[in-house]
C-alpha positions as CSV (number, residue, x, y, z in Angstrom):
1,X,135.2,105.7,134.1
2,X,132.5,105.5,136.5
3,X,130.8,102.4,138.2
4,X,127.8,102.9,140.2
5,X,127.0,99.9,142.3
6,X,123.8,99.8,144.1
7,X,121.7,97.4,146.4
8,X,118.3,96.8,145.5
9,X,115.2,98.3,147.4
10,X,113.6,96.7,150.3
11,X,111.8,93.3,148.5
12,X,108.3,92.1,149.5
13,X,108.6,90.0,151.9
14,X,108.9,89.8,156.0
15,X,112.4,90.7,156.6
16,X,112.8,89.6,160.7
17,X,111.1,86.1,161.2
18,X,112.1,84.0,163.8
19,X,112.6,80.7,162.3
20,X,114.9,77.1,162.6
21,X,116.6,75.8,159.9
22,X,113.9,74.0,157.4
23,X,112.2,77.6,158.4
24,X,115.0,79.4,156.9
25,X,115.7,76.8,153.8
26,X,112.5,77.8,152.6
27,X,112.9,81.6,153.6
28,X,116.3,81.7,150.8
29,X,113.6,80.8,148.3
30,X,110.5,83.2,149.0
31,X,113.6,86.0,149.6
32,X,114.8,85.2,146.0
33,X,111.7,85.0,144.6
34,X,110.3,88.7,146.5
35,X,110.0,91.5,144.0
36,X,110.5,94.9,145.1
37,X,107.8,96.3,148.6
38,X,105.4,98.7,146.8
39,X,106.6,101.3,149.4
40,X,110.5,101.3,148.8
41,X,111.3,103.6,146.9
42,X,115.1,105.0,145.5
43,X,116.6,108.1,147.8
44,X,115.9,111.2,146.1
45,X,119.6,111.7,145.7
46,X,119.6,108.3,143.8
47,X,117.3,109.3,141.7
48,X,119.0,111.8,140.9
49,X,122.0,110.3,140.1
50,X,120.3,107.5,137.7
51,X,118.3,111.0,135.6
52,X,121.6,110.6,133.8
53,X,121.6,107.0,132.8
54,X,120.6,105.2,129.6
55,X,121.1,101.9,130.7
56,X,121.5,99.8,133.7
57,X,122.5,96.6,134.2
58,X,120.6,94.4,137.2
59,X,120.7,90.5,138.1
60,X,118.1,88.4,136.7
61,X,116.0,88.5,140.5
62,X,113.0,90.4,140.4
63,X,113.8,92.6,143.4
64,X,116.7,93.8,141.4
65,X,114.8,94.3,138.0
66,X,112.0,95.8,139.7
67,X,114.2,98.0,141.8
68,X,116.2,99.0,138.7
69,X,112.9,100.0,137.3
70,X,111.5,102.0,140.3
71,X,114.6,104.0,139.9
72,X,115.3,104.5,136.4
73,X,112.1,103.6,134.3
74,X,113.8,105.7,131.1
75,X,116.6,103.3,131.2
76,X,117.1,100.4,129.0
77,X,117.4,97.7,131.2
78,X,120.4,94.6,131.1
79,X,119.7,91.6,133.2
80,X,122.3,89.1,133.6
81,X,122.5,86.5,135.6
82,X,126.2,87.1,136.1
83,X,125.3,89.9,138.6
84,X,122.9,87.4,140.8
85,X,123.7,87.4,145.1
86,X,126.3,85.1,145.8
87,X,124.4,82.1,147.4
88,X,123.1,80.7,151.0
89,X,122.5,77.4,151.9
90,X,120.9,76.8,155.3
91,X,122.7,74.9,157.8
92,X,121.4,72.0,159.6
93,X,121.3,73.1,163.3
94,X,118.4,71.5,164.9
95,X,116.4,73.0,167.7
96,X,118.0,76.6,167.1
97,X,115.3,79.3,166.3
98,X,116.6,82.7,165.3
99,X,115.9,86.1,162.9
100,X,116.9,85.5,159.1
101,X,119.4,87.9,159.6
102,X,121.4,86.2,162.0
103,X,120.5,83.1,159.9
104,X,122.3,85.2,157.0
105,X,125.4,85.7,158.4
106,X,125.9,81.9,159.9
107,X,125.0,80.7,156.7
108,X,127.6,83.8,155.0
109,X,130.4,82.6,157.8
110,X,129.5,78.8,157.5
111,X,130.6,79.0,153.4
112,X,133.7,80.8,153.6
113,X,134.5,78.0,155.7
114,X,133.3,74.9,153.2
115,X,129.8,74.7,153.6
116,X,128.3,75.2,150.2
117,X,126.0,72.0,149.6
118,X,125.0,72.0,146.3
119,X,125.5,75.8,145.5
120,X,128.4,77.9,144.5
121,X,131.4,78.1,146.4
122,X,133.5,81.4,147.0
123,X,135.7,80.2,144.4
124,X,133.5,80.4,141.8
125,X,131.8,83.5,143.2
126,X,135.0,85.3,143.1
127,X,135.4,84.1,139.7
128,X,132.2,85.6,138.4
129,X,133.1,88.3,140.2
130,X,135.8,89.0,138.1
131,X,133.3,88.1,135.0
132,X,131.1,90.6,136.2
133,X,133.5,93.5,136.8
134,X,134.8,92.9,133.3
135,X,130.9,93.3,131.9
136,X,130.7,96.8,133.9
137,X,134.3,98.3,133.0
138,X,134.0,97.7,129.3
139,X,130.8,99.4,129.5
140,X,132.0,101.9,131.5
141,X,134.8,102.7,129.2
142,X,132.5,103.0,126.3
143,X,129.6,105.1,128.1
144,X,131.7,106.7,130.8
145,X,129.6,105.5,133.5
146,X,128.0,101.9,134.1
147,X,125.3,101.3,136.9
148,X,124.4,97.9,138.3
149,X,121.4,97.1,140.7
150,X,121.8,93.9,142.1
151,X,122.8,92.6,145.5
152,X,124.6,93.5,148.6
153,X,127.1,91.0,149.0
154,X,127.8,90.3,145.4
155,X,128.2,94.0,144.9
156,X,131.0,94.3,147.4
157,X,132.8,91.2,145.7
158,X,133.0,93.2,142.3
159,X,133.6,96.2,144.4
160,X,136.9,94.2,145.9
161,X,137.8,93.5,141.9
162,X,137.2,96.7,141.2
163,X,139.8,98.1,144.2
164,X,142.3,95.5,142.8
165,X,142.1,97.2,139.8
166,X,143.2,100.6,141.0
167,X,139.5,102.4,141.0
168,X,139.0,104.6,144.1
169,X,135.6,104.2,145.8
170,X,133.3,106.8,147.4
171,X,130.8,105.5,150.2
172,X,130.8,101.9,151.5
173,X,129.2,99.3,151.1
174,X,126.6,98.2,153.5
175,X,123.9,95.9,154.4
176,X,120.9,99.0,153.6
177,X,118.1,98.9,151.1
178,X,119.7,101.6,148.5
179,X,122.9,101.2,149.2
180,X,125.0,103.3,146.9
181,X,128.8,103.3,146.3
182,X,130.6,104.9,143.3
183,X,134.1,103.6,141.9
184,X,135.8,105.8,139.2
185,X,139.2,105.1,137.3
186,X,141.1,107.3,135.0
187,X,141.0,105.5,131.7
188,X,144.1,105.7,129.9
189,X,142.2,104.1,126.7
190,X,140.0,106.6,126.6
């Protein structure tokens, strides 16, 4: 069995703004609303990759869909909502003015430790996590190989589950447009 994981492309939308924290509130929408920058395109060795595929599964945010598209457009596409980024919340800091992606990773840091107002917690990330792997391994078991485009931190929560269940991993998963990693498992069902 084969899972490929993979991040979305670079979405349509400023990715560096200097903002405070209503600033940023309001960035988490546009960002989840952005579909896919007209000029990101899939490595060619990506491309190559998904020639092979007949389906792909991607997260119900347009980035994702449009990015499983750009890369596949043979492939039927499955959009679940299962496989959406694990949420941000902004965090009420008043007078502090920085890039989103520092903004990211308080707000990442700030809801491992509790701070999850009105979103879902860790817990029940984790938890759909596990849903999700279990949508991509049955697949994978009946196909041989199961690709997802979805999200970068989400994708490195099934990528844990996926670990845990004894698949080995090639590449590593990282905060880049793109971002391809491969698990594979010997099947003893098969």
């Amino acid at each position: 069995m084969r899972i490929v994981l993979i991040r979305h492309g670079e979405p349509h939308i400023a990715l560096r703004p200097r903002t405070g924290h209503t600033g940023f509130a309001g960035y988490i929408e546009d960002y989840e609303a952005a579909g896919l920058a007209p000029a990101s395109l899939p490595p060619r060795e990506l491309a190559e990759l998904a020639a092979e595929l007949t389906q792909i599964f991607t997260s119900g945010r347009r980035r994702a869909r449009e990015s499983a598209v750009a890369l596949a457009p043979h492939a039927a596409l499955i959009s679940e909502e299962v496989f959406v980024e694990a949420p941000l919340a902004s965090p009420r800091i008043p007078l502090l003015r920085m890039r989103v992606p520092k903004w990211a990773v308080v707000s990442r840091f700030l809801w491992h430790l509790g701070f999850h107002p009105g979103i879902e917690n860790p817990r029940q990330a984790r938890e759909r996590a596990v849903r999700a792997t279990e949508m991509l391994t049955a697949a994978a078991r009946h196909r041989g190989t199961a690709a997802l485009v979805a999200h970068g931190y989400f994708n490195w929560m099934i990528g844990r589950e996926l670990k845990r269940r004894g698949f080995s991993r090639t590449g590593s998963h990282q905060a880049r447009y793109w971002n391809t990693v491969i698990y594979e498992h010997q099947d003893p069902k098969r």
